[in-house]
N, C-alpha and C positions, 0 to 999 in steps of 0.2 A: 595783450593790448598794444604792445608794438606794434605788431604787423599794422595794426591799422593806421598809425599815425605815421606809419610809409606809404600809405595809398592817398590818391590824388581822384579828384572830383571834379569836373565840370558835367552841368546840372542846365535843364531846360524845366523853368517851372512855367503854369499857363496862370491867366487871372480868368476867373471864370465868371462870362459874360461880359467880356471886352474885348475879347478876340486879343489878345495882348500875352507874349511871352517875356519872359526873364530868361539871359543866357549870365551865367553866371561858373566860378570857382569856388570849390571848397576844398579843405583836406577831410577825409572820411572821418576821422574822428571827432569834427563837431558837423558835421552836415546835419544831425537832426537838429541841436541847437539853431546853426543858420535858417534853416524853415522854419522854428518857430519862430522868429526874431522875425523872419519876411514877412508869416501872419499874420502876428501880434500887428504888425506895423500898417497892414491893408484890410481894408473891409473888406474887399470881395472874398468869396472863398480860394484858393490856391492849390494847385495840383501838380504834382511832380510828374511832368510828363515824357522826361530823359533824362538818363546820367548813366556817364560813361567813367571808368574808374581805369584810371592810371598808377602806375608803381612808382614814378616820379613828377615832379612839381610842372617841370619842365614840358613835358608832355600834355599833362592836363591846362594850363595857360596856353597853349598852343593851338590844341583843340576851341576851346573858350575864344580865342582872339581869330580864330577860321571861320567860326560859327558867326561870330559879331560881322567879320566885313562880308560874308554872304549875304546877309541880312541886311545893310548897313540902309540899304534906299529903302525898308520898313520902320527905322529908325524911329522910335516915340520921343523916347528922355533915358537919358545913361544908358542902362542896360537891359528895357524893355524895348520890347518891336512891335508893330501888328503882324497879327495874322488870318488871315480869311478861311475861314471851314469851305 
């Protein structure tokens, strides 16, 4: 169970039928918990539609924070964006 709580998560979930992503962090070792928590907390349904898995912290917030100012003129609210099929 170590190894896992050394790995690092940044995570692309979509909301489905809103055209609307989530760029978000986690550490591997609660990332299932983190999706259910975003669930529990959204009506729409939710899908994990990227995660990339870092060895350290560092890298994955890095990632997470590249991925947000790309995005940033699709901006919704916190850490959702749109996005057009």
């Amino acid at each position: 169970m170590s190894e896992l709580k050394d790995q690092h998560i940044a995570y692309l979930i979509e909301e489905e039928g809103r055209e609307a992503i989530k760029i978000g962090f986690t550490s591997r070792y609660n990332a299932t918990l983190r999706f259910s928590a975003l669930q529990i907390g959204n009506w729409r349904e939710l899908k994990v539609v990227g995660i990339w898995v870092y060895e350290n912290e560092r890298d994955a917030r890095l990632a997470e924070r590249i991925a947000k100012e790309l995005l940033n003129s699709f901006k919704i609210r916190g850490e959702w964006f749109h996005i057009s099929s």
